[in-house]
Backbone as JSON, one array per atom type, in Angstrom:
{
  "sequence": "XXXXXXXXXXXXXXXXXXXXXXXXXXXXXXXXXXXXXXXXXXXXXXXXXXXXXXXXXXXXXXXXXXXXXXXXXXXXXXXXXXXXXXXXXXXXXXXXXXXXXXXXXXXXXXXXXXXXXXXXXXXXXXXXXXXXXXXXXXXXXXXXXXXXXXXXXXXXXXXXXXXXXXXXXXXXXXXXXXXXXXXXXXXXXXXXXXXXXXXXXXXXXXXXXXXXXXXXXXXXXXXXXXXXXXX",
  "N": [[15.56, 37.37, 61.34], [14.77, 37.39, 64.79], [12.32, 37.27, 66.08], [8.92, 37.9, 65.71], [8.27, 40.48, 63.96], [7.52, 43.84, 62.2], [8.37, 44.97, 59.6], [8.15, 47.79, 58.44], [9.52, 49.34, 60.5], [12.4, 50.42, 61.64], [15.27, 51.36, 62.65], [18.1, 49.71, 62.08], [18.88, 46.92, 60.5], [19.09, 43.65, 60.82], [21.3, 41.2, 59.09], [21.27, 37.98, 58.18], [23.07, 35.61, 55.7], [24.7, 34.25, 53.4], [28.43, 34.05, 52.07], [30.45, 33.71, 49.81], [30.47, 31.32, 50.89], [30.03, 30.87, 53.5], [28.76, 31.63, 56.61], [27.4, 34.63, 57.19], [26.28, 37.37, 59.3], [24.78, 40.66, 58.59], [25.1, 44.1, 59.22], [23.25, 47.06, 58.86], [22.18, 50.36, 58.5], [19.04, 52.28, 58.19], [19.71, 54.24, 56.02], [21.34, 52.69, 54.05], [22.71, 52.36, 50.84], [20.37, 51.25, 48.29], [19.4, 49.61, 50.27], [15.48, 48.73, 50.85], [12.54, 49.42, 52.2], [8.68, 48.25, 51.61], [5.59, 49.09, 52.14], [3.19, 46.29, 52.95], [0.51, 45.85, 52.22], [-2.6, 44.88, 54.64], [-5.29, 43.07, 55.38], [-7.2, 43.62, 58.31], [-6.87, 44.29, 61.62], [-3.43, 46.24, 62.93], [-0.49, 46.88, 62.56], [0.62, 47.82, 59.5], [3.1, 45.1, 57.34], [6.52, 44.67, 56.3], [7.71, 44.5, 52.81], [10.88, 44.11, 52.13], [13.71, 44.97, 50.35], [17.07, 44.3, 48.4], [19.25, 45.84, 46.55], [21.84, 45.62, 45.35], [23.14, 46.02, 47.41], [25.7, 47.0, 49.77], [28.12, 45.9, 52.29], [30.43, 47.37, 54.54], [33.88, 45.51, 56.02], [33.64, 45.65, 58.59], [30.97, 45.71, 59.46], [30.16, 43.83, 59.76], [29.16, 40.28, 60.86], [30.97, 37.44, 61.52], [29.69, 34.16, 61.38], [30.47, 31.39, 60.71], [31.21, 29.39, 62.03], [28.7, 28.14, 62.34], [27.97, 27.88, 59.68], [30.08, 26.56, 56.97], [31.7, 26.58, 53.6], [28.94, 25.95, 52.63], [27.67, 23.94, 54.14], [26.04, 22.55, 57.01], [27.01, 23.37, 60.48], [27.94, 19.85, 62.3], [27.72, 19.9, 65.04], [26.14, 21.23, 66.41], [27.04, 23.9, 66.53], [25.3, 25.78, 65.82], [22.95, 26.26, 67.4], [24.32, 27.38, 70.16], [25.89, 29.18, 69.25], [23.53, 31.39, 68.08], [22.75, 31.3, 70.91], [24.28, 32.82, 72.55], [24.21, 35.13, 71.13], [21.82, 36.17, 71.43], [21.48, 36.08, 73.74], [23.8, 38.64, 73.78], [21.97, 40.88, 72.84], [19.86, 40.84, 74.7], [21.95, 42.32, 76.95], [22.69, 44.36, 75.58], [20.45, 46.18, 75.37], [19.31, 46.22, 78.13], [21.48, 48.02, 79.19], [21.58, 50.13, 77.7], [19.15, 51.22, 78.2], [19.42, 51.65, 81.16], [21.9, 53.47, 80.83], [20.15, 55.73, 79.78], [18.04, 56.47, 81.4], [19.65, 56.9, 83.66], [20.93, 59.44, 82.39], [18.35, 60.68, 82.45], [17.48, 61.03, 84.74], [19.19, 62.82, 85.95], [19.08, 64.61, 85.28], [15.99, 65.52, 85.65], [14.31, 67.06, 87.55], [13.39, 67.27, 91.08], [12.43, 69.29, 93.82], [14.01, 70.8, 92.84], [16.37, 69.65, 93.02], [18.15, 67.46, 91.74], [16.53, 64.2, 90.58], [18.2, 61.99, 90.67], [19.72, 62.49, 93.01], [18.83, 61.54, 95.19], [19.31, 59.31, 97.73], [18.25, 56.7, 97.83], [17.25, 55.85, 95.23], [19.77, 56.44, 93.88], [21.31, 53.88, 95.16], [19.55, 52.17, 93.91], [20.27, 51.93, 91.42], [22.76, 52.08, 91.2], [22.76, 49.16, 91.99], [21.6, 47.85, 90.11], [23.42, 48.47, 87.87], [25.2, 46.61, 89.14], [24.53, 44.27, 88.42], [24.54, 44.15, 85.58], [27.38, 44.35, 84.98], [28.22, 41.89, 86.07], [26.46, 40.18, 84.68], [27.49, 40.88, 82.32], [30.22, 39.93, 82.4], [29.7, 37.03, 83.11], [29.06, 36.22, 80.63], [30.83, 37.21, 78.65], [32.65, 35.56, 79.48], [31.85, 33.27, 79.0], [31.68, 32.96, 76.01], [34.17, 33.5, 75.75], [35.26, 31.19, 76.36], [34.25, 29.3, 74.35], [35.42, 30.42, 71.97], [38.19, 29.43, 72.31], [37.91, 27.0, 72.13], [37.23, 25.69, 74.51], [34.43, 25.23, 75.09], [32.24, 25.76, 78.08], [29.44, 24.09, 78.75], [27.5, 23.92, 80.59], [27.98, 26.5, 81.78], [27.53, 27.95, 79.41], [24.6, 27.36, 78.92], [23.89, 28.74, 81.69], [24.08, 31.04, 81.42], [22.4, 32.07, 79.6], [19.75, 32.18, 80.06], [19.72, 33.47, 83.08], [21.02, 36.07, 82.24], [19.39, 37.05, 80.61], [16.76, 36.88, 81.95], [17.27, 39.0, 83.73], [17.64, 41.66, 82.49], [15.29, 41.93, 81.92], [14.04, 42.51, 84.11], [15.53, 45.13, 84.35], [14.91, 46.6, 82.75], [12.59, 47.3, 82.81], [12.58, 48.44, 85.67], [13.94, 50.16, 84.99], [11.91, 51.93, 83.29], [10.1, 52.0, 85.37], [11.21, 53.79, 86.76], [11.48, 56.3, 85.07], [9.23, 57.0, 85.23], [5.52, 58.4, 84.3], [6.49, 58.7, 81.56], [8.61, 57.11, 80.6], [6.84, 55.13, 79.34], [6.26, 56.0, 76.9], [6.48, 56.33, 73.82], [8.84, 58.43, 73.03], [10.69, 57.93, 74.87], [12.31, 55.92, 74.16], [12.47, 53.75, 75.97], [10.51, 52.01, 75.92], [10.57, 50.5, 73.4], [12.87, 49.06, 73.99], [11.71, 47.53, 75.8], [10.23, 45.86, 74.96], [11.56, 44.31, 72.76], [13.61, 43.0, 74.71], [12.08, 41.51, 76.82], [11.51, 39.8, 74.42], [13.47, 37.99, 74.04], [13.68, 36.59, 76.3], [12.24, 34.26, 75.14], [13.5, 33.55, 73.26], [15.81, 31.25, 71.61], [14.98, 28.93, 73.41], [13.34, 28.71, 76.6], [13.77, 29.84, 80.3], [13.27, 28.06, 81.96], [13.88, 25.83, 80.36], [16.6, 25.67, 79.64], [17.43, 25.42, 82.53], [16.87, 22.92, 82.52], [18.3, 21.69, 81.21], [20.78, 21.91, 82.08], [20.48, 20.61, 84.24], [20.68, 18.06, 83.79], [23.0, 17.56, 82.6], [24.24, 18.69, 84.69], [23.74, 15.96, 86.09], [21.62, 15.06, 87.76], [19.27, 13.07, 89.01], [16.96, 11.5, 87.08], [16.81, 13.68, 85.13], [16.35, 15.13, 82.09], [17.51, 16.49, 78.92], [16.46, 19.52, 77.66], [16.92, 21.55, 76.21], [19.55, 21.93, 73.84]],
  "CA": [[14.82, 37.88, 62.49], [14.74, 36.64, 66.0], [11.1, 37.23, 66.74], [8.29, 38.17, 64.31], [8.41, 42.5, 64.1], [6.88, 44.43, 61.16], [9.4, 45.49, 58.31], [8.47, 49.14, 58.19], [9.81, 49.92, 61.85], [13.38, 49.9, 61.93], [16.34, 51.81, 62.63], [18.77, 49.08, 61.92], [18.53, 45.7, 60.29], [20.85, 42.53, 60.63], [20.32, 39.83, 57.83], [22.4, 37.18, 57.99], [23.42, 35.41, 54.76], [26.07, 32.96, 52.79], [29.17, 34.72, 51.66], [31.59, 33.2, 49.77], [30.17, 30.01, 50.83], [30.19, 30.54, 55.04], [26.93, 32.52, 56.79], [27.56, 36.29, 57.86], [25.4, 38.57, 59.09], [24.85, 42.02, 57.94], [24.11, 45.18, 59.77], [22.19, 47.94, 57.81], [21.14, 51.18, 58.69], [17.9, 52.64, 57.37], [19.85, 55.2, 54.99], [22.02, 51.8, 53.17], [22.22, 52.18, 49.33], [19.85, 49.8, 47.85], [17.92, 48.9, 50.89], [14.06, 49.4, 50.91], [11.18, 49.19, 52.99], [7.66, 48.89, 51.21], [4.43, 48.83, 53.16], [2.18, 45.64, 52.28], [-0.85, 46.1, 52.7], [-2.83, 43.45, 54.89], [-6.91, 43.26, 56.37], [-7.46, 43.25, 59.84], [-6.15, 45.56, 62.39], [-2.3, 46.22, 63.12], [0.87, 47.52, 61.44], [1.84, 46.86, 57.82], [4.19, 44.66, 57.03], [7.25, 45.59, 55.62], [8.39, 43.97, 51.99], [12.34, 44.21, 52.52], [14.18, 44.56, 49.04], [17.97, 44.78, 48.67], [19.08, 45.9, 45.46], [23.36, 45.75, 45.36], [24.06, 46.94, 48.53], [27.53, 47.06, 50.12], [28.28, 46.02, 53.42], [31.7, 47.04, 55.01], [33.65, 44.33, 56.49], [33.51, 45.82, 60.03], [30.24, 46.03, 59.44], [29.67, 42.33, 59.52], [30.18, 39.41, 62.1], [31.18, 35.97, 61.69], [29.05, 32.77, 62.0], [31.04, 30.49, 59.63], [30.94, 28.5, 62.96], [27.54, 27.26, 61.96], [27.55, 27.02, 58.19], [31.32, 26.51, 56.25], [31.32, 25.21, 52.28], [27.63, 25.57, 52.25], [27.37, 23.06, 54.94], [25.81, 23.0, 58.54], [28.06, 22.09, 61.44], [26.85, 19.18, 62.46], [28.41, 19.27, 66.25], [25.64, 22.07, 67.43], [27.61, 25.19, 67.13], [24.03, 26.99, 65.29], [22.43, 26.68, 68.75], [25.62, 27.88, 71.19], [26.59, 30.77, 68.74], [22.88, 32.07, 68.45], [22.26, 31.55, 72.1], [24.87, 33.64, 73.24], [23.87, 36.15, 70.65], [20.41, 36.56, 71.75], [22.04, 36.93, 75.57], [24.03, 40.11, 73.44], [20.7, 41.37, 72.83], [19.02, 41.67, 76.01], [22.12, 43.05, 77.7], [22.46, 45.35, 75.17], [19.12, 46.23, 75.55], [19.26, 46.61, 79.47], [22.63, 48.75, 79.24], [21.39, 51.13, 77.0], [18.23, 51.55, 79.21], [20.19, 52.08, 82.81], [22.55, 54.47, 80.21], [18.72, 56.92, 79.61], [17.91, 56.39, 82.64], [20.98, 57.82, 84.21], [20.56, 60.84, 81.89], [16.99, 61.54, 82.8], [17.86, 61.22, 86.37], [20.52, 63.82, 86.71], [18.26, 66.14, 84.57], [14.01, 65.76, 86.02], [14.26, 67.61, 88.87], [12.54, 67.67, 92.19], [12.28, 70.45, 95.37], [15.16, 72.13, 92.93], [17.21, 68.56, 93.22], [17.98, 66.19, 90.25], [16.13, 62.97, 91.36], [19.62, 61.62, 90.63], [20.66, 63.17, 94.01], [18.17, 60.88, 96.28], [20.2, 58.55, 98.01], [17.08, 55.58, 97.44], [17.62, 56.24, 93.96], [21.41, 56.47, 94.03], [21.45, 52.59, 95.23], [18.82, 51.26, 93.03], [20.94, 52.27, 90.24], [23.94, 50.87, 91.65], [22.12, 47.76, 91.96], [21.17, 47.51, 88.37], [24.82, 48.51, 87.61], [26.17, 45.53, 89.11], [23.78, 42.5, 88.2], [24.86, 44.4, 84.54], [28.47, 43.9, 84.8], [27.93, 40.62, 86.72], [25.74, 39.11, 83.06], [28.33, 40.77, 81.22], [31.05, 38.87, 83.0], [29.62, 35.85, 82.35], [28.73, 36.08, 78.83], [32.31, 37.19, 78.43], [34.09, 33.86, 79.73], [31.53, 31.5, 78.52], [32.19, 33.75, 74.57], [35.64, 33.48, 75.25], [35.73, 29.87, 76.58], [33.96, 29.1, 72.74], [36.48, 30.78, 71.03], [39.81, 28.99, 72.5], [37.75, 25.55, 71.55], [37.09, 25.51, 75.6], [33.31, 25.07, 75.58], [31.7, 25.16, 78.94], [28.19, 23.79, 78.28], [26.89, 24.06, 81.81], [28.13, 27.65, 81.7], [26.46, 28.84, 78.47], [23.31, 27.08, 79.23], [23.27, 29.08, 82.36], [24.07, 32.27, 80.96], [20.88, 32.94, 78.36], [18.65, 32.87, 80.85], [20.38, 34.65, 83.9], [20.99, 37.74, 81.67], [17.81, 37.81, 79.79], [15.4, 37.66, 83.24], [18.19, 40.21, 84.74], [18.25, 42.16, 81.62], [13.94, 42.27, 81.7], [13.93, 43.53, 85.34], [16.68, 46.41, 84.72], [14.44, 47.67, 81.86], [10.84, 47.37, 83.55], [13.16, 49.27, 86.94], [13.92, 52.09, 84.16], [10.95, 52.44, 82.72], [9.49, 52.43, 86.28], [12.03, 55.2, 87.19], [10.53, 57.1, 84.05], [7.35, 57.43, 85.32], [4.81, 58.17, 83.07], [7.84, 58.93, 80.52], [8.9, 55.59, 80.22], [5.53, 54.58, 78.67], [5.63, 56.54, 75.56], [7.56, 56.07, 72.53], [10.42, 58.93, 72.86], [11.48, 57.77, 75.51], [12.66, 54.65, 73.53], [12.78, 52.46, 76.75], [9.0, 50.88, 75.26], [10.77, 49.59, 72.39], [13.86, 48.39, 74.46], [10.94, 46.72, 76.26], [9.06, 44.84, 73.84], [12.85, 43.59, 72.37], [14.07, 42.32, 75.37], [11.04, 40.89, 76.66], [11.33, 38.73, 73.32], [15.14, 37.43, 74.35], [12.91, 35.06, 77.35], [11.67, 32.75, 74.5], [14.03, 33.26, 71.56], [16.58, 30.11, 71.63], [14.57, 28.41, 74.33], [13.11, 29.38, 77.79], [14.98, 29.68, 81.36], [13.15, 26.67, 82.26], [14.18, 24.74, 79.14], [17.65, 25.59, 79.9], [17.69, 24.85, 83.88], [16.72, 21.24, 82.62], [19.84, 20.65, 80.5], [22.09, 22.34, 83.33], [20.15, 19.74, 85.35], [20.52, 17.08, 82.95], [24.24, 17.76, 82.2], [25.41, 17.76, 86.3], [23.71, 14.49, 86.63], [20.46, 14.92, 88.3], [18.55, 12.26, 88.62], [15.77, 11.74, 86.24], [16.7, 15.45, 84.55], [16.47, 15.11, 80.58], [17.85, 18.09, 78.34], [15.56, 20.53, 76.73], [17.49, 22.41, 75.02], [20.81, 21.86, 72.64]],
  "C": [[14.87, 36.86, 63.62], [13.33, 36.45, 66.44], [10.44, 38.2, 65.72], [8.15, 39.72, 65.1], [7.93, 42.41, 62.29], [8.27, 45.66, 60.69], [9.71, 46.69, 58.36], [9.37, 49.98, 58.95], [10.93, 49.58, 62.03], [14.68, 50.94, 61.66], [17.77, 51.23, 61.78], [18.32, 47.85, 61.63], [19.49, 44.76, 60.21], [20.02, 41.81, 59.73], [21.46, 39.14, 57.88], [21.91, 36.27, 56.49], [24.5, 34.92, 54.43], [26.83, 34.19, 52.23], [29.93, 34.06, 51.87], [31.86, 32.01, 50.86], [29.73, 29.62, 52.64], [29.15, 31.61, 55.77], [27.96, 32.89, 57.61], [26.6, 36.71, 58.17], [25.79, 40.49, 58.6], [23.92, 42.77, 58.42], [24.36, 45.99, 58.85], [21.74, 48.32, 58.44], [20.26, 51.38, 58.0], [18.36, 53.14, 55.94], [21.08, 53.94, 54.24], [21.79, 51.76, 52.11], [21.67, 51.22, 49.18], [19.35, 49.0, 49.02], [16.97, 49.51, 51.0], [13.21, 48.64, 51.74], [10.12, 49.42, 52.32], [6.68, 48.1, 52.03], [3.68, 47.78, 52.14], [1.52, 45.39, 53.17], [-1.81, 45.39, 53.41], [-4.27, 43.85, 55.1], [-6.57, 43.07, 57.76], [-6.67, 44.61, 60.35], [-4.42, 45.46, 63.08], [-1.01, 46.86, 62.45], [1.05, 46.63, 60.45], [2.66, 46.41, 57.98], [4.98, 44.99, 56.33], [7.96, 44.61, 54.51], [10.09, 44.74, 52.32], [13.12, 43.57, 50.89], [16.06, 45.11, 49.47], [18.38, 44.6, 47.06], [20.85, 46.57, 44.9], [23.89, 46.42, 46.42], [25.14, 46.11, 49.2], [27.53, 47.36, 51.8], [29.79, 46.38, 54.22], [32.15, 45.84, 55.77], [33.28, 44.28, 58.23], [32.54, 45.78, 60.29], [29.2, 44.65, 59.68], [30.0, 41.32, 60.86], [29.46, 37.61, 61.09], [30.85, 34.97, 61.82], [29.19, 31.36, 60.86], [31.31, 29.45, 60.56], [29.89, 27.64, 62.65], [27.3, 26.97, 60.22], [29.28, 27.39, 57.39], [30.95, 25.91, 55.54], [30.36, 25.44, 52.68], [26.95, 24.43, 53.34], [27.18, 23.44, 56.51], [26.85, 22.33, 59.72], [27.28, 21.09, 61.64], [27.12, 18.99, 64.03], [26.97, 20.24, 67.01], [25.69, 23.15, 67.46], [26.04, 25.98, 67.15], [23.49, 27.45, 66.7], [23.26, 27.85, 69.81], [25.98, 29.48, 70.6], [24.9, 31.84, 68.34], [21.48, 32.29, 70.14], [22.99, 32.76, 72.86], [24.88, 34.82, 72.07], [22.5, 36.85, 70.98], [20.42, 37.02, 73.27], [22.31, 38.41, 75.09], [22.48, 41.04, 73.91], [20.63, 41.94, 73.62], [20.18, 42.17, 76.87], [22.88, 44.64, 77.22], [21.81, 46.71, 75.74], [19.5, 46.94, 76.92], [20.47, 47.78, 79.46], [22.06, 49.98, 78.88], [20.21, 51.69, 77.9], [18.92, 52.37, 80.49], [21.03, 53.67, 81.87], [21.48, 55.85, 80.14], [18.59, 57.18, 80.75], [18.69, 57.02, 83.85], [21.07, 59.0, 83.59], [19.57, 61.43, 82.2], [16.95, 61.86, 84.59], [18.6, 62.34, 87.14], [19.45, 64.94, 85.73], [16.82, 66.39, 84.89], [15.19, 66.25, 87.18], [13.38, 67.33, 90.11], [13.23, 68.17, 93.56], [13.98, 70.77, 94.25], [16.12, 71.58, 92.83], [17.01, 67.65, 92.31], [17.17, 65.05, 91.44], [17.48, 61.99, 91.62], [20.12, 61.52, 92.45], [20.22, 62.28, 95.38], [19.02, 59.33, 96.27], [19.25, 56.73, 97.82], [17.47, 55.2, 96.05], [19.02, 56.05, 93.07], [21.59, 54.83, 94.08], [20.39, 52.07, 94.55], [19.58, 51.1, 91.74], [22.07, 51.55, 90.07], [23.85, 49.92, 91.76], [22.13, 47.29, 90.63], [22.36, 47.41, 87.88], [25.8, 47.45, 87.94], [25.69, 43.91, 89.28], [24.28, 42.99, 86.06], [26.0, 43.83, 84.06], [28.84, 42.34, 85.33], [27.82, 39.87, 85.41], [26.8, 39.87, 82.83], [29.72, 39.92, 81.43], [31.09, 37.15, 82.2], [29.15, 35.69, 81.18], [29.84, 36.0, 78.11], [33.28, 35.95, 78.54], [32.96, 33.13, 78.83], [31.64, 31.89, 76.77], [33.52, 33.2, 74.48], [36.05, 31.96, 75.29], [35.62, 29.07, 74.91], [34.91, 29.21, 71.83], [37.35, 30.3, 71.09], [39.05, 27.52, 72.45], [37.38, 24.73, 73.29], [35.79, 25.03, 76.14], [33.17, 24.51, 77.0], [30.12, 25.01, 79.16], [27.41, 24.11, 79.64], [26.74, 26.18, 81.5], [27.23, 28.32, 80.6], [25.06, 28.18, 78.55], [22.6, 28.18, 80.69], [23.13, 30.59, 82.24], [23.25, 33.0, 80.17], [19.86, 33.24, 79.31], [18.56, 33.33, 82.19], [20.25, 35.88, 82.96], [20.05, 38.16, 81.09], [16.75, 37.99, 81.02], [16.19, 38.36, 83.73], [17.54, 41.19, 84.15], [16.86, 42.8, 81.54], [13.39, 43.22, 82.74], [14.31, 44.81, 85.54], [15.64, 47.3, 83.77], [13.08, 47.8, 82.34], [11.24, 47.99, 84.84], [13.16, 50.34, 85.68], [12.52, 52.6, 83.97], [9.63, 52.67, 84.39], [10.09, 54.21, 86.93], [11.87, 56.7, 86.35], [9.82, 58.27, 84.27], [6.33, 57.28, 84.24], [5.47, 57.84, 81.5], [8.14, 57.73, 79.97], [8.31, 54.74, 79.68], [5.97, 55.07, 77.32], [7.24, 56.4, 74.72], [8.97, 57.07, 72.65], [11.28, 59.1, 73.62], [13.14, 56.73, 75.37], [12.7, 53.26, 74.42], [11.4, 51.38, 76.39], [9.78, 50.51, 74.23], [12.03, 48.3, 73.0], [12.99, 47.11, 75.34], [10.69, 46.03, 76.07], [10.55, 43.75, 73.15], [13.39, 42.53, 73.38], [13.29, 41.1, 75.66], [11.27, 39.55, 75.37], [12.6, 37.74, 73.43], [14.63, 36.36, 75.54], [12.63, 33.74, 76.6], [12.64, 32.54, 73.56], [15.01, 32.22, 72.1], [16.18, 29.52, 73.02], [14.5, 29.46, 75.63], [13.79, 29.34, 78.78], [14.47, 28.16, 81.77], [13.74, 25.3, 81.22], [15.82, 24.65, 79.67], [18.06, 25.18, 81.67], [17.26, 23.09, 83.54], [17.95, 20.41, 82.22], [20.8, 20.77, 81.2], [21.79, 20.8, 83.98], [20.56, 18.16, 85.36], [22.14, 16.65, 82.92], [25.24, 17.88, 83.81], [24.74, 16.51, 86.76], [22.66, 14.25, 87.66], [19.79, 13.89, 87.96], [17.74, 11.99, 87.93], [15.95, 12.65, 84.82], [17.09, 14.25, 82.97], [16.49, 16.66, 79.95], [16.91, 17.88, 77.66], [16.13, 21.17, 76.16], [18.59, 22.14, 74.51], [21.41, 22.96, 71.86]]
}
């Protein structure tokens, strides 16, 4: 888990885990042989927690990703990667997250109506959208080079420090603009943009804050004084 959530509530679950000696994760839908959800029971007021049993289940391999970057042989890197490879996974996240939002959002738009006219059709409306659409492809841009720079052994540390928390406060705005564009709609659960909410939202603190990371940018071009916060 990235941020504490209750067991029972879940479409999809990743678990990462050793395999054959090098840490994978593993996505899991709800309906996965041999996974279970049981409600335990707690005092006080809030949602059950969810005991999480797995009982021989079978993950395909496509089904899996890669982080033998941070643990090979049973062993942790020791250069850093753990940080770098779940910082720029927790960026995924929130622009996930935001994508999939603007994606509803663009469906409910061309389908509420008003005076007889999708709301879609209002030219106010029209460029807010377009806006959102290209601070989207913008974070995905850079998530993309500073991913790819990782992969060809290129690390640019400035770059992925500045990239978690650009796309996650982008990524918070695009989904608090949907869920404004909503209306009331955007409040309630089937809309799904309240859960995309509460997720993203959680991508501000998970592997440090934007301020934590503007210190090591700060730190790392040679600012005077500046000491890194984050690694």
């Amino acid at each position: 888990k990235l941020w504490v959530s209750n067991g029972t509530f879940f479409d999809v679950m990743f678990v990462v885990g050793l395999y054959q000696g090098a840490l994978r994760g593993f996505i899991m839908d709800r309906n996965t042989p041999g996974l279970s959800v049981s409600v335990i029971e707690k005092m006080g007021c809030g949602a059950p927690m969810g005991l999480v049993t797995f009982d021989n289940c079978r993950v395909p391999a496509d089904m899996t990703v890669d982080f033998s970057a941070i643990v090979r042989d049973r062993v942790i890197d020791p250069h850093g990667a753990a940080g770098l490879v779940s910082m720029l996974y927790i960026t995924c996240i929130a622009l996930g997250g935001a994508t999939r939002c603007w994606e509803l959002t663009y469906e409910y738009l061309c389908q509420r109506t008003r005076n007889k006219q999708p709301i879609a059709a209002m030219q106010a409306i029209q460029h807010k959208m377009v806006k959102m659409k290209s601070h989207l492809e913008a974070g995905r841009s850079m998530l993309y080079d500073a991913a790819r720079l990782q992969d060809e052994g290129r690390l640019d540390n400035v770059l992925a420090h500045l990239v978690k928390p650009w796309v996650t406060e982008m990524s918070c705005k695009i989904v608090q603009d949907c869920m404004t564009l909503h209306g009331g709609a955007g409040y309630a659960f089937d809309s799904g943009i309240e859960g995309y909410m509460r997720d993203t939202l959680g991508t501000l603190i998970g592997e440090n804050t934007a301020q934590m990371h503007y210190s090591t940018v700060a730190f790392l071009m040679g600012f005077p004084g500046a000491e890194p916060s984050s690694v």
